[in-house]
C-alpha positions as CSV (number, residue, x, y, z in Angstrom):
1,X,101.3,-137.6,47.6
2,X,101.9,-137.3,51.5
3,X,98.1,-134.9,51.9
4,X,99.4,-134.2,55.3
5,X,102.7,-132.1,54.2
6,X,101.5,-130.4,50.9
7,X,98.4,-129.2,49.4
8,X,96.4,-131.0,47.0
9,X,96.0,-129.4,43.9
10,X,91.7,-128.9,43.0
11,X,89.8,-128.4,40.4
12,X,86.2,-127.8,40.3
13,X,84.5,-128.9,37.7
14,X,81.2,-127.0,36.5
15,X,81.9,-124.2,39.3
16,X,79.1,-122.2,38.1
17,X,75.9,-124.3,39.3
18,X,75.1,-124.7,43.2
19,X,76.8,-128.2,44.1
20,X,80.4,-126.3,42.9
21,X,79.4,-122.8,44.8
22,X,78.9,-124.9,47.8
23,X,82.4,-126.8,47.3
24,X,84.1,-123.5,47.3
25,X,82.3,-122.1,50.3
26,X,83.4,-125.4,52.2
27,X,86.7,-125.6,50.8
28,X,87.4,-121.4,51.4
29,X,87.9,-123.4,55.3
30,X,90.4,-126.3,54.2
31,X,93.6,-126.0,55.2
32,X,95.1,-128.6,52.8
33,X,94.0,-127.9,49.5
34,X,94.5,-124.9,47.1
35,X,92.0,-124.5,44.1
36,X,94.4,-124.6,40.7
37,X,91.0,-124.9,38.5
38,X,87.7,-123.4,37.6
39,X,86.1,-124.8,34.7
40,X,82.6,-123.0,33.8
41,X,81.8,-123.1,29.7
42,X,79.3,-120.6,29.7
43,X,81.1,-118.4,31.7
44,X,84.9,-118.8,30.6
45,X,86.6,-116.0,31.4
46,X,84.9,-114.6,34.2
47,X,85.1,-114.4,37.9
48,X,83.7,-116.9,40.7
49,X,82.8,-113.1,41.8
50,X,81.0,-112.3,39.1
51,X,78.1,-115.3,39.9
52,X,78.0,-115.7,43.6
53,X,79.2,-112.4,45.3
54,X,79.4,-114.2,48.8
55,X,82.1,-115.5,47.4
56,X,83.9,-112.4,45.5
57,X,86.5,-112.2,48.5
58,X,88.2,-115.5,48.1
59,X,91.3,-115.6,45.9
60,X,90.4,-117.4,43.1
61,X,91.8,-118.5,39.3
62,X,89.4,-117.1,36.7
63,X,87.0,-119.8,35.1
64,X,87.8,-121.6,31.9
65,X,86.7,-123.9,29.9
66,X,87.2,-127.7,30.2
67,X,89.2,-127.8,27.0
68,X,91.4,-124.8,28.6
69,X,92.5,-126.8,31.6
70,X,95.7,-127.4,32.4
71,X,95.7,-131.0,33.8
72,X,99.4,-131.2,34.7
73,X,99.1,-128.8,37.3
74,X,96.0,-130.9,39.6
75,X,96.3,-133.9,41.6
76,X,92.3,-134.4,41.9
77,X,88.8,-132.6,40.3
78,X,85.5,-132.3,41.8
79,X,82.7,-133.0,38.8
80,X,79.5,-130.9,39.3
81,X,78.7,-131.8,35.5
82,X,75.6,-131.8,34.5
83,X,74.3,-135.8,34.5
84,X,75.3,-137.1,30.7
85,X,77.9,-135.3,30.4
86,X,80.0,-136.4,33.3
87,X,81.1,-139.6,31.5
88,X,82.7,-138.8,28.9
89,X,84.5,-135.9,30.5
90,X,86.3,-138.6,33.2
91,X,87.3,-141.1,30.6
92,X,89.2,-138.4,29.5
93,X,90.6,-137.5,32.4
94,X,94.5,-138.4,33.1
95,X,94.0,-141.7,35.2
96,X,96.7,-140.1,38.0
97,X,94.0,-137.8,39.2
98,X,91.4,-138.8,42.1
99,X,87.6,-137.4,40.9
100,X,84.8,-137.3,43.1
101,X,81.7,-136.9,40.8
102,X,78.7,-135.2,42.0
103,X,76.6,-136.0,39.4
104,X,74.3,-139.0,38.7
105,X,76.9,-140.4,36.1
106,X,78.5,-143.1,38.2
107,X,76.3,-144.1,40.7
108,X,74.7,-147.5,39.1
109,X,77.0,-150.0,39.2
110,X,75.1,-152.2,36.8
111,X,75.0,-149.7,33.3
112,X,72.1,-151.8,32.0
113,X,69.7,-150.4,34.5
114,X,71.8,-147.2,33.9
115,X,70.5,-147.3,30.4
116,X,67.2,-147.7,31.5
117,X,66.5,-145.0,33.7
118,X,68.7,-142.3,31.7
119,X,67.6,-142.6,28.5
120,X,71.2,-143.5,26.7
121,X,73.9,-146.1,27.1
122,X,76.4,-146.1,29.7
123,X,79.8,-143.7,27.9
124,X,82.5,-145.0,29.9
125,X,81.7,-149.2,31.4
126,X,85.1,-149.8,31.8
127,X,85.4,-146.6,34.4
128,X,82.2,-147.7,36.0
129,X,83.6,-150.9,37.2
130,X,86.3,-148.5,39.3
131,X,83.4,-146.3,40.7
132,X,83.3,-146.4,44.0
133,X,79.8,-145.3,45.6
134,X,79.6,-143.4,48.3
135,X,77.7,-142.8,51.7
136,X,80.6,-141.9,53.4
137,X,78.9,-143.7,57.1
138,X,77.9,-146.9,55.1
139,X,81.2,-147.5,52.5
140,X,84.2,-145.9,54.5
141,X,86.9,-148.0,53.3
142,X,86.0,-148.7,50.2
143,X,86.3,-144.9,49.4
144,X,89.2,-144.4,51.1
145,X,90.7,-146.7,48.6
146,X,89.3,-145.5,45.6
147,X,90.6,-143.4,42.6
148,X,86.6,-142.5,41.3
149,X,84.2,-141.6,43.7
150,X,80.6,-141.5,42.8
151,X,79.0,-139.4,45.3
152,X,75.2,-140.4,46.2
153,X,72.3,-138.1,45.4
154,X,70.7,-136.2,47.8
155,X,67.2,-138.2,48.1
156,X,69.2,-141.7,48.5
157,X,71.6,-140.0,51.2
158,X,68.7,-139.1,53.2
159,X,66.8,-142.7,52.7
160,X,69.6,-145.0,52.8
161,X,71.3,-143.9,56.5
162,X,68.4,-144.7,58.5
163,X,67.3,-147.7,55.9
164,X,70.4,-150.1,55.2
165,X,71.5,-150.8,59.1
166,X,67.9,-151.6,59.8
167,X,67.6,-153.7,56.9
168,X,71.3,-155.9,57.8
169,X,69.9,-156.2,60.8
170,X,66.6,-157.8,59.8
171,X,64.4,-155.7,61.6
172,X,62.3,-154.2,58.9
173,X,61.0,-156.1,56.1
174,X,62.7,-154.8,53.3
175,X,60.0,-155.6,50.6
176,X,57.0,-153.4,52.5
177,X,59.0,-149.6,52.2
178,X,57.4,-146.4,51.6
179,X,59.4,-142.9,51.3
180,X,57.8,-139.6,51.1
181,X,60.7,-137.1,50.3
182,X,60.6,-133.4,50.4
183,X,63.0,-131.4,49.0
184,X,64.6,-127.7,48.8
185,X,64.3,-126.2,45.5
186,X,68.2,-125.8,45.1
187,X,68.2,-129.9,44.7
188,X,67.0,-128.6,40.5
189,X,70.2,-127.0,39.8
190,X,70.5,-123.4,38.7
191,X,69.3,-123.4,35.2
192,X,66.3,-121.9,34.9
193,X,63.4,-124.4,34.2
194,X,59.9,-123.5,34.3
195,X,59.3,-125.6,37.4
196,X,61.8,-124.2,39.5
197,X,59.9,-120.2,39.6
198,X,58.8,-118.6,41.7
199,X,55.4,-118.4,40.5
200,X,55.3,-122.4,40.2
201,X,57.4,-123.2,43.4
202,X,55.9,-120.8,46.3
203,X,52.9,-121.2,48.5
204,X,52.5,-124.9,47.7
205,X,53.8,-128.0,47.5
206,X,54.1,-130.8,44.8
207,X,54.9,-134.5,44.1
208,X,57.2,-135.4,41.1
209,X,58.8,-138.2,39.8
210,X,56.1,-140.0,40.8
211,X,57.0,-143.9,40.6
212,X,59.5,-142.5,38.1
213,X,62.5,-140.7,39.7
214,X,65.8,-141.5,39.0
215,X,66.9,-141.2,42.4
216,X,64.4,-145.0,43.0
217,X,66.9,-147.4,41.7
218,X,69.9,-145.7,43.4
219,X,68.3,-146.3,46.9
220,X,67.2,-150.0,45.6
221,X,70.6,-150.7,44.6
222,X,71.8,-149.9,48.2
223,X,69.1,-151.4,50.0
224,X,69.4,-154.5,47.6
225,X,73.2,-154.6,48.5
226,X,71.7,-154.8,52.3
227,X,69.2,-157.5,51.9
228,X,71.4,-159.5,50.2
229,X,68.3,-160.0,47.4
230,X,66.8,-157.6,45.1
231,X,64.4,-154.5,46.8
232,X,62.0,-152.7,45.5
233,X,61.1,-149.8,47.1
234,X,57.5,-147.2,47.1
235,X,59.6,-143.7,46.7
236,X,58.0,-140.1,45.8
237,X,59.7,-136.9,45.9
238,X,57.8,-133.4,46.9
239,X,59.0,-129.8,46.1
240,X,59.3,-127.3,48.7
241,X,59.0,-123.7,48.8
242,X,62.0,-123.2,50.3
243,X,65.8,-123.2,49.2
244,X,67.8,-125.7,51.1
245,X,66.9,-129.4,52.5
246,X,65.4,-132.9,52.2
247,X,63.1,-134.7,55.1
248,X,62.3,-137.8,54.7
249,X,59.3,-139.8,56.2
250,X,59.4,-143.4,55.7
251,X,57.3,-145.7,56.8
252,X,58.4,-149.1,57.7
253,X,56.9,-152.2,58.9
254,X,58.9,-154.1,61.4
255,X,60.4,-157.8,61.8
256,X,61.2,-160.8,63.3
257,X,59.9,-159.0,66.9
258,X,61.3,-155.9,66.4
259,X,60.0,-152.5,68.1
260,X,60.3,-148.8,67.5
261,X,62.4,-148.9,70.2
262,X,64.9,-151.3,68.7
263,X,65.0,-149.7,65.5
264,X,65.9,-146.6,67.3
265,X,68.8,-148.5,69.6
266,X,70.3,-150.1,66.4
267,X,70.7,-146.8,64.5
268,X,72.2,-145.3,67.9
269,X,74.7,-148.0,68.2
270,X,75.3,-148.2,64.2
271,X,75.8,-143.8,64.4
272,X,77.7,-144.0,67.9
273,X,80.9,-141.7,66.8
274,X,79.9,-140.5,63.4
275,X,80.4,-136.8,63.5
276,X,77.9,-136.6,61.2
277,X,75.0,-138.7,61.8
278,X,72.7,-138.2,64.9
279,X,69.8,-140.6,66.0
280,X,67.5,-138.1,68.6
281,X,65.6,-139.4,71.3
282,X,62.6,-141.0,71.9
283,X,59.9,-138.4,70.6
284,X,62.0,-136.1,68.9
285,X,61.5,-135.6,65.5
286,X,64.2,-133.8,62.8
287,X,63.5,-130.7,60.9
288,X,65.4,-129.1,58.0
289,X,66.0,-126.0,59.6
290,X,68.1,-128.0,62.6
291,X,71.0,-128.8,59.5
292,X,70.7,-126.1,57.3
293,X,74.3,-125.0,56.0
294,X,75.7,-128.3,58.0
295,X,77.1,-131.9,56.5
296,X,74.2,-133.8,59.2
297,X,71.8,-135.9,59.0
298,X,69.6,-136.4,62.0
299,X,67.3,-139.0,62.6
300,X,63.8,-140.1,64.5
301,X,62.0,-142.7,64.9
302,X,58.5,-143.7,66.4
303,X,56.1,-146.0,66.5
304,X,53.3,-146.0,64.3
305,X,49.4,-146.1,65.4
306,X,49.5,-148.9,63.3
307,X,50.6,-152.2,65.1
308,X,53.7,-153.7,64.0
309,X,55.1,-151.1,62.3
310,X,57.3,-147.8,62.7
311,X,57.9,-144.3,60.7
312,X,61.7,-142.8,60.2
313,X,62.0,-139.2,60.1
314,X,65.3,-138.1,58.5
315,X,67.0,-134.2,57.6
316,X,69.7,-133.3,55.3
317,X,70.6,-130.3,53.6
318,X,70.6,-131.0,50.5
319,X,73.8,-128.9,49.2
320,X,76.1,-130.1,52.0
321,X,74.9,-133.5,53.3
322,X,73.0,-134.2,50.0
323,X,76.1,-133.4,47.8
324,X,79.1,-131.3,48.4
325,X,79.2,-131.8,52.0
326,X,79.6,-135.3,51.5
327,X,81.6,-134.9,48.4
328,X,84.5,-133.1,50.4
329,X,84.0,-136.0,53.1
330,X,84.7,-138.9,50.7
331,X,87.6,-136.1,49.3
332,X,89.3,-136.5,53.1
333,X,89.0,-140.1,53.2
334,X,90.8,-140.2,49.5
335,X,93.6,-138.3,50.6
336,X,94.1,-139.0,54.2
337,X,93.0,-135.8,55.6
338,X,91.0,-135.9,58.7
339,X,87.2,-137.0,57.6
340,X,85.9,-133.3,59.4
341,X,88.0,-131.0,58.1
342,X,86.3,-127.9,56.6
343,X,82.8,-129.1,57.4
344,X,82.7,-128.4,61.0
345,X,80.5,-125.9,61.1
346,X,77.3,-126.0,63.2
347,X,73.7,-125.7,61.4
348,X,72.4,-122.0,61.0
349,X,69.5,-121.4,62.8
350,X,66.8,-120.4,63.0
């Protein structure tokens, strides 16, 4: 359909968790798209209203069931499934419609190592050869042309921007990576688990996933694509006692006579132009609160006391950048829209 001249008919779903409340606040601001679909099975046949009140003004169709919906009347879905499940829900899906999937479902091209890391065989391999994944910066056209994308997690958005140029370029050695993550406690989803209260979650801080995390062979798999050889990469996550973002420090060491300074020129170059993206100057370092609410990532580098090699410093949000942000940017590519549209809003701060 010409996106330009008519609206493209949405659905959302699993509109109940955060990723699809954040869709809906970003979307409430596109002027292409109306939103034909709700699907939310625990809470079929209530309101949007009714779970996030920020967002009781907008005019929305009540949520329903995945069985309930009316395929016929949308031209593409946004998945915020729950991982598992996600599978088996696209394969069923009417091959005419364009899906970006939020959830972890579609990210591994190869399912063996799918398999490995989430506990069951791959639901749908014939769809997985279609999936497109997608850092919006690093994979442009190749999501711009695709039916399925697989959107990336939030920890491998945050590692791979200011990783992947650096490695194609040569000028870190890809086998000597270390990335300590922290992370908002929204990145757990809404359902309640024990290690997401209060009580477990404020006035400290915690690693998990340690050598373990799922998120591990997602960034290997796109530094891997870089390197042109398989990468293996030193990645622990942290929880924060805070609701929104991701910083990333990694440490890197640094090749074939390359500096801090060149790491930092190559990202600039590699960025120039990206609404989105933003390497800082020399001696300026990123913080969560400079993108909370906002589809950036910003990035620093320095040089490291040690000789010969360098640390990256990169911030997401986690809910926009880390997932829906980028979701409705690899939407706009899919359906010609212009790649900003309904995510130009500045970071709140403080």
């Amino acid at each position: 359909m010409n996106a330009t001249a008519n609206r493209v008919r949405l659905g959302i779903l699993g509109a109940s968790g955060y990723t699809g409340a954040e869709l809906l606040r970003l979307l409430a601001r596109h002027p292409g798209t109306s939103i034909d679909a709700l699907t939310a099975e625990k809470n079929a046949g209530g309101t949007v209203g009714d779970l996030f009140p920020h967002l009781a003004g907008l005019d929305l169709p009540k949520l329903v069931k995945i069985a309930d919906t009316d395929w016929d009347r949308l031209d593409a879905v946004f998945c915020c499934l729950p991982h598992a499940t996600t599978q088996e829900v696209i394969s069923k899906l009417p091959p005419r419609l364009k899906v970006v999937d939020l959830s972890a479902d579609f990210r591994l091209s190869d399912t063996a190592t799918y398999a490995k890391w989430y506990g069951h065989e791959h639901k749908a391999p014939e769809l997985q050869k279609e999936a497109v994944y997608g850092v919006t910066e690093l994979s442009r056209e190749a999501v711009k042309a695709s039916r399925l994308c697989a959107n990336p997690g939030c920890y491998p958005t945050g590692a791979q921007l200011p990783l992947v140029p650096l490695v194609e370029g040569g000028l870190i050695d890809a086998d000597d990576i270390v990335i300590d993550a922290k992370s908002g406690v929204s990145g757990a989803g809404r359902e309640a688990k024990q290690g997401s209260l209060y009580g477990e979650v404020a006035e400290g801080i915690h690693a998990y996933g340690i050598a373990s995390h799922r998120h591990a062979p997602e960034i290997e798999q796109g530094l891997s694509r870089a390197a042109g050889r398989p990468i293996i990469v030193n990645f622990t996550p942290h929880l924060m006692p805070m609701n929104r973002g991701i910083l990333s420090s990694i440490y890197v060491k640094l090749a074939n006579g390359a500096t801090a300074d060149t790491l930092r020129e190559t990202l600039a170059k590699r960025f120039a132009g990206e609404p989105f993206v933003r390497v800082l100057p020399k001696d300026r370092a990123p913080a969560t609160r400079h993108v909370r609410g906002s589809n950036l990532c910003l990035i620093g580098v320095f040089a490291d006391r040690v000789p010969g090699r360098a640390i990256l410093i990169s911030a997401i949000d986690n809910l926009v950048k880390g997932a829906s942000g980028q979701a409705l940017q690899n939407f706009n590519l899919m359906h010609g829209f212009p790649e900003t549209t309904a995510l130009e809003q500045q970071p709140m701060f403080p």
